[in-house]
C-alpha positions as CSV (number, residue, x, y, z in Angstrom):
1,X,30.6,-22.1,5.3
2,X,27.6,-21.8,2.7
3,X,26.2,-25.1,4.5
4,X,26.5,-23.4,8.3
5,X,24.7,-20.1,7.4
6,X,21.6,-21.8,6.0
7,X,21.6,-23.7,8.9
8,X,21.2,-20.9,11.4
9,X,18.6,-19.2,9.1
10,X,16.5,-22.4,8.9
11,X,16.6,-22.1,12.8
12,X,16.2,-18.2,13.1
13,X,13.0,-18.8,10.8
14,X,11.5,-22.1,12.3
15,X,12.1,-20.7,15.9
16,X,10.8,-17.0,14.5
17,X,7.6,-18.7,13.4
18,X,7.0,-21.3,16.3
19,X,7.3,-18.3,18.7
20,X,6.0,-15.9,17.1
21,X,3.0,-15.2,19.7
22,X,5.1,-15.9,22.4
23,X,6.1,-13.0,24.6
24,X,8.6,-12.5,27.7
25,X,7.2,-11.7,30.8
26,X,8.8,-7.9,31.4
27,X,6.4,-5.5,31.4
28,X,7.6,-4.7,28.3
29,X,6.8,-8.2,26.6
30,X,9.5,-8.1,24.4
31,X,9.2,-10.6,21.9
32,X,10.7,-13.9,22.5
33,X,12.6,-14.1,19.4
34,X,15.1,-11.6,20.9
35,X,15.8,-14.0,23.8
36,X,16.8,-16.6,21.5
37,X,18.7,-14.4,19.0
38,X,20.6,-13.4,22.4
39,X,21.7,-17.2,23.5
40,X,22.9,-17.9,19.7
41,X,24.6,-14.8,19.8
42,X,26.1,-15.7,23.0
43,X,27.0,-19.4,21.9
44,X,28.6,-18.0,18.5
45,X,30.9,-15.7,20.5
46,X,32.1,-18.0,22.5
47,X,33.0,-20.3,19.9
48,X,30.3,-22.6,19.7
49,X,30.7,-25.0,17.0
50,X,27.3,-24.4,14.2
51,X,24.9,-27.2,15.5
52,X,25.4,-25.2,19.1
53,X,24.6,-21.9,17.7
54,X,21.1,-23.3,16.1
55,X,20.0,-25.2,19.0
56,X,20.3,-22.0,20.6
57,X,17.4,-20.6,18.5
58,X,15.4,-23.7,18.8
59,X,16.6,-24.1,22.5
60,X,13.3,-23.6,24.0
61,X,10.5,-24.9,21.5
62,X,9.7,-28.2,23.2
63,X,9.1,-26.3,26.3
64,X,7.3,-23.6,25.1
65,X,5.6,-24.6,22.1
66,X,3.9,-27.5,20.3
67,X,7.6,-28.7,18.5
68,X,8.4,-32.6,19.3
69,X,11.8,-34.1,19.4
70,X,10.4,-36.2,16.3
71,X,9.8,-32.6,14.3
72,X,13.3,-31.1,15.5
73,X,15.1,-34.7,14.3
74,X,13.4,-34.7,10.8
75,X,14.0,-30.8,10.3
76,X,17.2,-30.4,11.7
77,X,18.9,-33.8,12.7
78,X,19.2,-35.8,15.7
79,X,22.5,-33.8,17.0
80,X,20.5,-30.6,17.3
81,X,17.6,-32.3,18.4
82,X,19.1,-34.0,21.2
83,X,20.4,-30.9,22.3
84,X,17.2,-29.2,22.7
85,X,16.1,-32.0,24.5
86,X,19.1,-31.8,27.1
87,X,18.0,-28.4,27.8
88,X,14.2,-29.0,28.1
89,X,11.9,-28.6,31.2
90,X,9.8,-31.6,31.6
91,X,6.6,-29.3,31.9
92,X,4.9,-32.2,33.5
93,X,6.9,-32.1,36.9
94,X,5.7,-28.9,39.3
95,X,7.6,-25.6,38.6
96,X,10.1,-26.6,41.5
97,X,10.6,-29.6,41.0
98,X,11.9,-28.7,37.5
99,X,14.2,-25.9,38.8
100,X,15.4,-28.9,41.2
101,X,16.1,-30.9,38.4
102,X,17.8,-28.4,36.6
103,X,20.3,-28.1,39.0
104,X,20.5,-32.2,39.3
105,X,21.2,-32.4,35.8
106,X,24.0,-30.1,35.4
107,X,26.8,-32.1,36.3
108,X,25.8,-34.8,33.6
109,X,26.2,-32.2,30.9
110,X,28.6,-32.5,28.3
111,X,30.4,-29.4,26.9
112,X,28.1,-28.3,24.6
113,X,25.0,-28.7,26.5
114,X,26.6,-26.8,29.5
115,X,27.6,-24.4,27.0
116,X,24.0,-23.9,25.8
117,X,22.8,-23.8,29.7
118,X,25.4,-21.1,30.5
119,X,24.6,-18.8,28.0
120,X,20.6,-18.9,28.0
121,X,21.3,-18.2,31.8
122,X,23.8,-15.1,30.7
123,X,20.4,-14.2,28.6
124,X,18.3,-14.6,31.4
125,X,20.5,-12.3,33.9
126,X,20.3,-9.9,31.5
127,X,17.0,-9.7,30.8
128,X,16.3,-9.4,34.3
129,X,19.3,-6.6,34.2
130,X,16.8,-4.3,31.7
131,X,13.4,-5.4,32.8
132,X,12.1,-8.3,35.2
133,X,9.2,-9.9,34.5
134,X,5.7,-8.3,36.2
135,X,5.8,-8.8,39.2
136,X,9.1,-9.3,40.4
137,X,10.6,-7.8,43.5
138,X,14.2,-8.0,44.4
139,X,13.7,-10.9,46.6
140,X,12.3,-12.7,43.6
141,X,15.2,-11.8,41.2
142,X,18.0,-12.8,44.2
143,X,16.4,-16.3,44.1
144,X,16.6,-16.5,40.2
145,X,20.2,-15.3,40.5
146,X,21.0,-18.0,43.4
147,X,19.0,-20.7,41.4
148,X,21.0,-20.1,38.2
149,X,24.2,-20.1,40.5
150,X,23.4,-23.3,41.6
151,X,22.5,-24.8,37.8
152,X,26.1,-23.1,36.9
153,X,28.2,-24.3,39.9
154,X,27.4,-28.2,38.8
155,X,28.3,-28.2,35.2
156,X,31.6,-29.7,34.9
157,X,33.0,-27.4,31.8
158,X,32.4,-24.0,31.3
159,X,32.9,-21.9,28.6
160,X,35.1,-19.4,29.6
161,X,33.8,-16.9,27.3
162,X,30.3,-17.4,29.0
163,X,31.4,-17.5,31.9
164,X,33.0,-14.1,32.0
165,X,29.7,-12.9,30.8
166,X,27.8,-14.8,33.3
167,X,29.9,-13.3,36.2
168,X,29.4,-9.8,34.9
169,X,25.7,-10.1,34.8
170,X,25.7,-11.6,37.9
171,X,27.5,-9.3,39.7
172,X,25.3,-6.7,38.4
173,X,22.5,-7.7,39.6
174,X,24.0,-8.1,43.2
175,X,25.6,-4.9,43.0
């Protein structure tokens, strides 16, 4: 147990420091930290075994930030880091073509990295619940909501946990 919890601080604090000027995009720019706080929380409620719940900090610092796959591995082992990498946008492709390959992907994933999908989704349809980013009209956050359906219809497990909270955000947002 002692072993677990030092591993979820160690990602709290090296996603907390990676991210720390990074901001969402509500007008509000809420601190990204809360985001990933959000997805661990989700992945811990639903059961997620201890290597789930830290990726879920850490799930976004490829992407976003200057953290390799090499940094992740020596820091916090090649499980972890191999399932940050199973979630990560290849930035290089154009922004559609990485939503397009989101939703190609999904059926490959195993449980845990559908798990991991699923709930930083929930976190995003929630977020868009309080405050969309600048900018957004409805039309924009329907076609997030029918994107992320589409990334969520392929994977071939879902947690039912997350996917009780995926359907309530979703069908708050279509009302």
């Amino acid at each position: 147990m002692g072993e677990s919890i030092r591993l979820v601080a160690r990602a709290v604090e090296f996603a907390a420091r990676e991210h720390r000027r990074h901001r969402r995009k509500d007008v509000a720019e809420t601190p990204y930290i809360n985001h990933l706080a959000h997805v661990a929380h989700l992945l811990a409620e639903a059961g997620c075994d201890v290597n789930v719940v830290a990726a879920g900090y850490l799930h976004d610092t490829i992407e976003d930030v200057d953290v390799t796959f090499e940094q992740l591995v020596a820091e916090f082992g090649e499980d972890i880091a191999e399932l940050v990498r199973s979630v990560t946008d290849d930035k290089r492709l154009h922004w559609w073509a990485r939503k397009q390959a989101q939703i190609d992907e999904a059926e490959h994933a195993t449980a845990r990295v559908a798990a991991l999908k699923l709930a930083d989704k929930v976190s995003n349809l929630c977020s868009l619940l309080e405050g969309p980013p600048k900018g957004w009209d409805e039309r924009e956050i329907a076609r997030y909501v029918h994107w992320a359906h589409e990334v969520v219809s392929r994977l071939p497990e879902r947690n039912e946990v997350l996917m009780g909270r995926y359907l309530e955000a979703r069908g708050a947002l279509l009302g």
